[in-house]
N, C-alpha and C positions, 0 to 999 in steps of 0.2 A: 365269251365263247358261245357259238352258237348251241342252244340246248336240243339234243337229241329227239327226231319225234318215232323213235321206236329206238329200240335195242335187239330186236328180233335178225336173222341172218340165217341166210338159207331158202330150201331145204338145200343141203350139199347130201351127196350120196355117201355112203358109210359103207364099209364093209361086212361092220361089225351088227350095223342097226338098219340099215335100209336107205331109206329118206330121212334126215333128222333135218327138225326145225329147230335151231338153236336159239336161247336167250341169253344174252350174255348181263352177267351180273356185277361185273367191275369193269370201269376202266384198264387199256393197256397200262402199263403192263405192271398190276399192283396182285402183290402174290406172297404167300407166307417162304414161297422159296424159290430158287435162283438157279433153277435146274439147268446143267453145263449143253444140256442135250436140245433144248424150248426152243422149238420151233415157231413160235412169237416175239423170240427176243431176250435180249438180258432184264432183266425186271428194275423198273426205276424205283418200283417204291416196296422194299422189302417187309410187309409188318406182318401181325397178328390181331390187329386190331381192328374192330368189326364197326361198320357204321352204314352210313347211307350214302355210297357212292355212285347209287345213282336211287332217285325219288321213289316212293311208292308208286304215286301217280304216273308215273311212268312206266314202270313195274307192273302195274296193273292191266293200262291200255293196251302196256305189250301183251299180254296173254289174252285179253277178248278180242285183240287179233288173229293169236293165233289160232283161236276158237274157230272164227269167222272163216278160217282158209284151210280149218281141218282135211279134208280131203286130200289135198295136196303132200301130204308127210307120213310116214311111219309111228314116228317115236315125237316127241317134243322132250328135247334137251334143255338142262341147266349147265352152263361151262362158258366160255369166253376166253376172253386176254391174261386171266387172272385165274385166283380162285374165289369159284361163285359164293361159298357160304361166310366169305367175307363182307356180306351185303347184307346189315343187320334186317333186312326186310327175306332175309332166304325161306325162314320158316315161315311168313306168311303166302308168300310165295308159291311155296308147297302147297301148300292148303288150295290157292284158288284151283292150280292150275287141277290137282285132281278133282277137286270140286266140278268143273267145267268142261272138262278136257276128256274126250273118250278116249284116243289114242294114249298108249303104254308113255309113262313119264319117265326119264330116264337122267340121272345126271353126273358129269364127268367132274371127279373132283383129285386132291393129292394126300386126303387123309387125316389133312394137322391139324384138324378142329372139329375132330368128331368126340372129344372130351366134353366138350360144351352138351350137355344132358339136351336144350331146345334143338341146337343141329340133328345133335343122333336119333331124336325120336321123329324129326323132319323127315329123317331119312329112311325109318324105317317104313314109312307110310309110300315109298317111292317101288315103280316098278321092275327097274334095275338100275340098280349102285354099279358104278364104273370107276372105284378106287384104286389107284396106283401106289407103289410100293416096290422100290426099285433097289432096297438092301436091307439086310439081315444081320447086319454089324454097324456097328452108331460112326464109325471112323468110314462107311463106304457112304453113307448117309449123307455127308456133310462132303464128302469129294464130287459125287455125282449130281446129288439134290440141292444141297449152299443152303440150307434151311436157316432162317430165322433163330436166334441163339435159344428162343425159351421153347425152340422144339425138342422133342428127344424120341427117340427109336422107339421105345419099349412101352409109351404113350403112345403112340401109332397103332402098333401092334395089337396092344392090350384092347383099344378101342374099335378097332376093325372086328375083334373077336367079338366084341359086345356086342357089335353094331349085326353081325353077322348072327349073332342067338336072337335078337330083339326083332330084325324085318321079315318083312310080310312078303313081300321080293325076292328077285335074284342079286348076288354079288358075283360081278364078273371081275377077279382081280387083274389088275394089267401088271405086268412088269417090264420097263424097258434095257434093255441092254448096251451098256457099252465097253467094245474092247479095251480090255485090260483095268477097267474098273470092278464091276459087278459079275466077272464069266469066270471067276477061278473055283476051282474044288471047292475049295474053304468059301467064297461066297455064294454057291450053289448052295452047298449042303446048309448053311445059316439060311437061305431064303425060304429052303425045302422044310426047313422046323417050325420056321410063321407062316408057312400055306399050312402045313398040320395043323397049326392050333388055330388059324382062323379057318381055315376048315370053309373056301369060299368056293361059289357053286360052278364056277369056273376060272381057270388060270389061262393068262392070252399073254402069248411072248411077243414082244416087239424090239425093234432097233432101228437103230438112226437111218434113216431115208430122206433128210427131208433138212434142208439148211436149216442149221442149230446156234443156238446163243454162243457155243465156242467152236472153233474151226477144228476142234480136234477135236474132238467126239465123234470116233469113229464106230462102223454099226460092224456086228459081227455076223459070222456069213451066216446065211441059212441052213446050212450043215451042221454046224455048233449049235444053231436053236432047235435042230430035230432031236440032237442029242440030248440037249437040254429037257426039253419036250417029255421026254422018253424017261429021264430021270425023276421029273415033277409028278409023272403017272399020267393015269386017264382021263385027269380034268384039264391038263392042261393042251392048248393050241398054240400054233402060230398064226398069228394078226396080219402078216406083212408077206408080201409079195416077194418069190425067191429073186423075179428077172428085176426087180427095184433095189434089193442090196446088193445084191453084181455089179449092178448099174453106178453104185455110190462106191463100192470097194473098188470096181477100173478106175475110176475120177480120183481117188485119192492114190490110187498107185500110181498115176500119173505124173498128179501133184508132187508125190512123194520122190518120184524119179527128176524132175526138173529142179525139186530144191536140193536134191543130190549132186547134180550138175555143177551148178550155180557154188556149192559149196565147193565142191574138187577145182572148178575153174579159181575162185578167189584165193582158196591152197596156194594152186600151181604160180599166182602171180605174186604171191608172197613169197615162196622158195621153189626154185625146180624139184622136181620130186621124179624119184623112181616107180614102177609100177606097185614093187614088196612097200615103198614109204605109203603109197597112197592107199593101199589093201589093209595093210595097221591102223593109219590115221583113221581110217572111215570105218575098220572093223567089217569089210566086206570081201567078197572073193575077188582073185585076180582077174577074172576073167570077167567079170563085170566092169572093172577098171578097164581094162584094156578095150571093151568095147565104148565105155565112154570115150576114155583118148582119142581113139580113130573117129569117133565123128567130130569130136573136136578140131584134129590135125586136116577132116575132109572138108571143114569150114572154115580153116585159115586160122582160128582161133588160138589155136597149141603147135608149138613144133617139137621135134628130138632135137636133142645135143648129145652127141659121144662123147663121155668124160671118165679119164680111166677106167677103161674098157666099159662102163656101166650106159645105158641108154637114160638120160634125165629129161623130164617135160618140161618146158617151160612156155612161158606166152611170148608171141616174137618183139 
């Protein structure tokens, strides 16, 4: 395999940070967890296990590069394909880059290895912490996140708190949302008890925008997150653009209407059906039905049959 002559990427513009020049510290797509939502991918190599996935020497060059191109960027990021502090060289890492680096250091991570006492104090040397934390019950944890089995919730928590008494920085907590997973009373008001006790210097809502590791990870509207919002208090913001989840919520209603179709069409050619059988079977209104049919019957697809007295659909 050919050996990398940087690992550097960007700047890309941020909303949150300005210009960020990223580093990336792991190969795709190696990650403590297997979040349903990743926008990178399903993750091939599940661990917790920290080493040199990619060299120092490499690691190095890459930051007196970005030294070299300082003017160009905002913030200089740690984040990548993975999670960066799985790259036993993270806390030297840290050191060069504030050593050398004028511009605010900043790095995007998922949380599960701020137990490690050398990460956490890596981190508290950093300008802003961009930690994610996407539930507040150990059973939403492992539906949403797929974490790694030697992770656990309340390790997460406990360490964000730490890590948030300990830096010298900001903590911007992100949390990401997804319908019907993490948006109910009961996982609000658990999220809302670990923003109180990590007590971080900002709370930033987000949701699926953006093709995800599973096709069904859907993002919940921006109306729900002003709610949300509103709940979590005065630290907390919305990240994400209202006309970009419209955007994704039309695409899946779409989606969601054709694979309706496709289901009532396959019905119909399995048994003729009434409008009341097909309104039961699919659990939707008649009148929904009945506008399916008619485009069906206007594309040759479906016709009626009169069968004792009753109008039945069938495929000709």
């Amino acid at each position: 395999m050919k050996e990398k002559k940087t690992i550097l990427f960007g700047p890309v513009r941020s909303r949150r940070l300005g210009r960020s020049l990223g580093i990336e510290m792991v190969p795709k797509k190696i990650c403590t967890m297997n979040c349903i939502y990743c926008e990178v991918g399903k993750t091939t190599i599940l661990t917790t296990k920290r080493k040199e996935y990619y060299p120092w020497d490499l690691i190095e060059k890459s930051i007196l590069q970005a030294k070299e191109i300082e003017d160009i960027f905002d913030v200089f990021t740690f984040t990548g394909s993975g999670e960066p502090t799985l790259n036993i060289h993270f806390e030297k890492a840290i050191k060069l880059a504030k050593k050398i680096i004028k511009k605010p250091i900043t790095v995007l991570t998922n949380s599960t290895l701020l137990h490690i006492p050398s990460v956490r104090k890596a981190m508290t040397e950093i300008d802003i912490v961009l930690p994610s934390l996407d539930a507040g019950r150990e059973e939403t944890l492992k539906k949403i996140n797929r974490p790694h089995p030697k992770i656990e919730l309340k390790n997460i928590i406990e360490n964000l708190k730490k890590l948030r008494d300990e830096m010298k920085g900001e903590m911007w907590l992100e949390i990401l949302f997804v319908e019907g997973i993490n948006d109910s009373e009961e996982e609000l008001n658990a999220l809302k008890s670990a923003i109180e006790y990590i007590n971080p210097y900002k709370v930033q809502l987000n949701t699926v925008v953006r093709p995800s590791a599973c096709k069904e990870a859907k993002p919940v509207s921006f109306e729900k997150l002003e709610k949300i919002a509103q709940f979590f208090g005065d630290k907390a913001e919305i990240i994400v653009i209202k006309e970009k989840i419209d955007k994704v919520i039309e695409t899946f209603k779409i989606l969601e209407e054709e694979k309706l179709k496709e289901e009532i069409l396959n019905y119909i050619k399995r048994r003729p059906s009434t409008i009341e059988e097909l309104s039961l079977a699919f659990k939707i209104e008649e009148k929904l039905i009945k506008s399916i049919l008619n485009k069906f019957i206007s594309e040759g697809v479906v016709k009626e049959s009169l069968h004792e007295g009753k109008i039945f659909f069938l495929t000709p």
